[in-house]
C-alpha positions as CSV (number, residue, x, y, z in Angstrom):
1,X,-0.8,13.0,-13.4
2,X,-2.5,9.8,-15.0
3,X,-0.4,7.8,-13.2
4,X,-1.3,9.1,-9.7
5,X,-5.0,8.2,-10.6
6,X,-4.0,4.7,-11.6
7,X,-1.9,4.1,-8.3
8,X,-4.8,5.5,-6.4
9,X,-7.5,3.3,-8.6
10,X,-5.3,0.3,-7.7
11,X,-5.2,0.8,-4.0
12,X,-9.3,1.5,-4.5
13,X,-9.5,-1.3,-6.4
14,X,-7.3,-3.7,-3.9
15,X,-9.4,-2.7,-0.8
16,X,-12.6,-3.6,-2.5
17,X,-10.8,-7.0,-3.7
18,X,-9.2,-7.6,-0.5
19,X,-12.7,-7.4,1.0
20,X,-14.3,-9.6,-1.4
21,X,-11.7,-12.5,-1.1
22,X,-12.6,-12.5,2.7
23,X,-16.0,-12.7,1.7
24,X,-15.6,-15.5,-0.2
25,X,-13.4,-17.8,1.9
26,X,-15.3,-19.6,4.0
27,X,-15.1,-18.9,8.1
28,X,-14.0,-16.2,9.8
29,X,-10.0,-14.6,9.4
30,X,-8.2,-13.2,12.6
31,X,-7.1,-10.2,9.4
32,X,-6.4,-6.6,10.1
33,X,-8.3,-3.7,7.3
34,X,-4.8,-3.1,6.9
35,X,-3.9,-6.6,5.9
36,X,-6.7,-7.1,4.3
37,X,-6.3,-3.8,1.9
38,X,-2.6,-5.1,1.4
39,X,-3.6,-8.9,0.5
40,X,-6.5,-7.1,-2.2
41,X,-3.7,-4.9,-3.6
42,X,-1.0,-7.7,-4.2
43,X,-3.9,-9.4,-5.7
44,X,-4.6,-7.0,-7.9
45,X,-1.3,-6.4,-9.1
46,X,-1.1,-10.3,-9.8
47,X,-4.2,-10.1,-11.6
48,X,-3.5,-7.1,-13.7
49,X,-0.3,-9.0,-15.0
50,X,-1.6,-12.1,-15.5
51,X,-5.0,-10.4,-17.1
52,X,-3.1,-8.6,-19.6
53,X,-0.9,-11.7,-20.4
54,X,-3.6,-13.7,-21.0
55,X,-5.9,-11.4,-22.9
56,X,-4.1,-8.1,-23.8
57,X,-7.0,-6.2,-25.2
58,X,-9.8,-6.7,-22.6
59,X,-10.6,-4.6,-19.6
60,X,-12.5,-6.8,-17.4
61,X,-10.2,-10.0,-17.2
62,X,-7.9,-8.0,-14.7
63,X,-10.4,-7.2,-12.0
64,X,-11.3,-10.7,-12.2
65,X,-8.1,-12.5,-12.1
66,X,-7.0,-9.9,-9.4
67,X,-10.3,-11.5,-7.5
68,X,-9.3,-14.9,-8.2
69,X,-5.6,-14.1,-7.0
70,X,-6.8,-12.4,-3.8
71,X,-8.9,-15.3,-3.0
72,X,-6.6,-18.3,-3.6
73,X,-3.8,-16.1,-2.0
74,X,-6.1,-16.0,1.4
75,X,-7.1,-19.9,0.8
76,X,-2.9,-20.0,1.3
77,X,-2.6,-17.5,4.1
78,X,-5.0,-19.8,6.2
79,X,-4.2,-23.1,5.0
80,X,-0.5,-22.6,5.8
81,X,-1.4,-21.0,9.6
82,X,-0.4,-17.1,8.8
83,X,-3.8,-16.0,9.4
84,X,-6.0,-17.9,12.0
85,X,-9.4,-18.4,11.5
86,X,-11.1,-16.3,14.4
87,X,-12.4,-17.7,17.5
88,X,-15.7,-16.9,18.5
């Protein structure tokens, strides 16, 4: 059963990342919710194993290197032309 509350805590956790990271870079994105919950969830996965990698006992690193990989994954995604910035 603790499991199911972790997957759900991740997908949680990834939407409100996801929406951060679109916060943060600059402009507006042409990005579905749905893409945008997926791109905060793959960033969260990256950060929880890179967070516990680089500091195994502490909480808090993996929420913010799940951040940091949901931002510079969306610096990527518009740099390389898979998401357009929006026209107004």
């Amino acid at each position: 059963m603790g499991w199911i509350i972790g997957i759900i805590g991740s997908i949680v956790a990834g939407a409100i990342i996801g929406f951060v990271a679109r916060a943060i870079v600059p402009g507006k994105q042409d990005l579905s919710t749905t893409m945008t919950v997926g791109l905060g969830i793959v960033g969260m996965v990256l950060g929880q194993i890179l967070g516990r990698i680089i500091t195994p006992n502490n909480e808090g690193v993996p929420w913010i290197a799940g951040t940091i990989c949901a931002v510079l994954a969306l610096f990527g995604l518009v740099r390389s032309g898979m998401v357009k910035k929006a026209t107004a």
